[in-house]
C-alpha positions as CSV (number, residue, x, y, z in Angstrom):
1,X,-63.0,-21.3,-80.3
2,X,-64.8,-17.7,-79.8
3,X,-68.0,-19.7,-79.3
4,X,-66.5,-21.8,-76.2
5,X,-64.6,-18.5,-74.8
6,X,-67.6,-16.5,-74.6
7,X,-69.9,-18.8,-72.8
8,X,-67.1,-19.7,-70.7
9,X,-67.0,-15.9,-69.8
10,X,-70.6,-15.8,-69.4
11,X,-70.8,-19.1,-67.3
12,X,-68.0,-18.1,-64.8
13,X,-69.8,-14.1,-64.0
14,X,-73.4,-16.3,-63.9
15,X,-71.5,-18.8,-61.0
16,X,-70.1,-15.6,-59.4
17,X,-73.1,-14.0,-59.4
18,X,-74.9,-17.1,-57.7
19,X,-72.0,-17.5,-55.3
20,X,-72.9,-13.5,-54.9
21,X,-76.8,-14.0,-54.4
22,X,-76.3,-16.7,-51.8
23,X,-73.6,-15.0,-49.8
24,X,-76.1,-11.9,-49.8
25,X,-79.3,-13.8,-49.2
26,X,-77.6,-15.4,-45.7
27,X,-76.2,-11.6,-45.1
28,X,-79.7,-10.2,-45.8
29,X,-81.3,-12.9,-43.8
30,X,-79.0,-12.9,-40.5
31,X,-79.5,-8.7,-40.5
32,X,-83.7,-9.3,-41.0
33,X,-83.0,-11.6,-37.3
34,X,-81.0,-8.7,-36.3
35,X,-83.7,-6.1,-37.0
36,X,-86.3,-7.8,-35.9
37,X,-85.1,-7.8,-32.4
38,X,-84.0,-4.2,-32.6
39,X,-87.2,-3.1,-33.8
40,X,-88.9,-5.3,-31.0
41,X,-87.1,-4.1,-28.5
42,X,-88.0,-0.1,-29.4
43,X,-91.5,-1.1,-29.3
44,X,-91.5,-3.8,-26.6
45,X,-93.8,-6.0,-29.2
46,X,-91.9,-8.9,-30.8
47,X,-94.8,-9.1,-33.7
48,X,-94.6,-5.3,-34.2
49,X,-90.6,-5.8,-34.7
50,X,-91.1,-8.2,-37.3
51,X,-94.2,-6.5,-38.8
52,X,-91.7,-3.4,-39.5
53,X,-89.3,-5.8,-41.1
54,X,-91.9,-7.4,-43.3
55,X,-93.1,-3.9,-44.1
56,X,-89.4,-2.6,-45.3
57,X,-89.1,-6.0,-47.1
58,X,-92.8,-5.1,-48.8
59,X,-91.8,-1.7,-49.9
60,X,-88.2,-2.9,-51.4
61,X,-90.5,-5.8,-53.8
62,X,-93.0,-3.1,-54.6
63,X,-90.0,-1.2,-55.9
64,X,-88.4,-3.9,-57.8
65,X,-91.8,-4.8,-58.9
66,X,-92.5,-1.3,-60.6
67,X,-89.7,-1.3,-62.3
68,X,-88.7,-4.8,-63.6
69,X,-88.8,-3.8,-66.8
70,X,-85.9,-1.7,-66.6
71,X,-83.7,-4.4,-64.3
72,X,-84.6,-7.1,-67.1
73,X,-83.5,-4.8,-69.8
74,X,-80.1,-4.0,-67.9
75,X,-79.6,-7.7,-66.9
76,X,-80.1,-8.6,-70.6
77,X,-78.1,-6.0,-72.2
78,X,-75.4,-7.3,-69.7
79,X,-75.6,-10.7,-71.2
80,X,-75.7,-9.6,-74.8
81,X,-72.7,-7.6,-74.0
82,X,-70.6,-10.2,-72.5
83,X,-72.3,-12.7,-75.7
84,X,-70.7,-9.9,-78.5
85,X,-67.2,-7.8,-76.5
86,X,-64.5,-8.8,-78.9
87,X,-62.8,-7.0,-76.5
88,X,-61.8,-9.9,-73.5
């Protein structure tokens, strides 16, 4: 019975979360259109618009990239928290 309520826990924030991701990838995506027009307009160059864009999204996976380590530790201890709260 604790086995079955824990996972369900754990499968119903995973589904949130995916429902989360996708909602924030077509945000993220629709605002990169967005800025790439703004940014070509300010320099009257289309490709230097989206060059900026490209070069924001660069420096956000270098960041993510340096410190994976520490966002796969918290994302694990999230799980093994959710797998072991006696509390819910």
């Amino acid at each position: 019975m604790q086995v079955t309520s824990t996972s369900s826990r754990l499968v119903a924030k995973l589904v949130v979360a995916m429902a989360l991701g996708l909602l924030g990838f077509c945000l993220l995506f629709f605002l990169s259109i967005m800025g790439g027009y703004f940014f070509a307009d300010l320099t009257g160059s289309l490709y230097i618009g989206y060059g900026i864009v490209v070069v924001i999204y660069l420096l956000f996976f270098l960041l993510v990239y340096w410190n994976r380590k520490k966002i796969g530790n918290a994302v694990s201890n999230s799980i093994i928290q959710i797998l072991f709260n006696k509390d819910e």
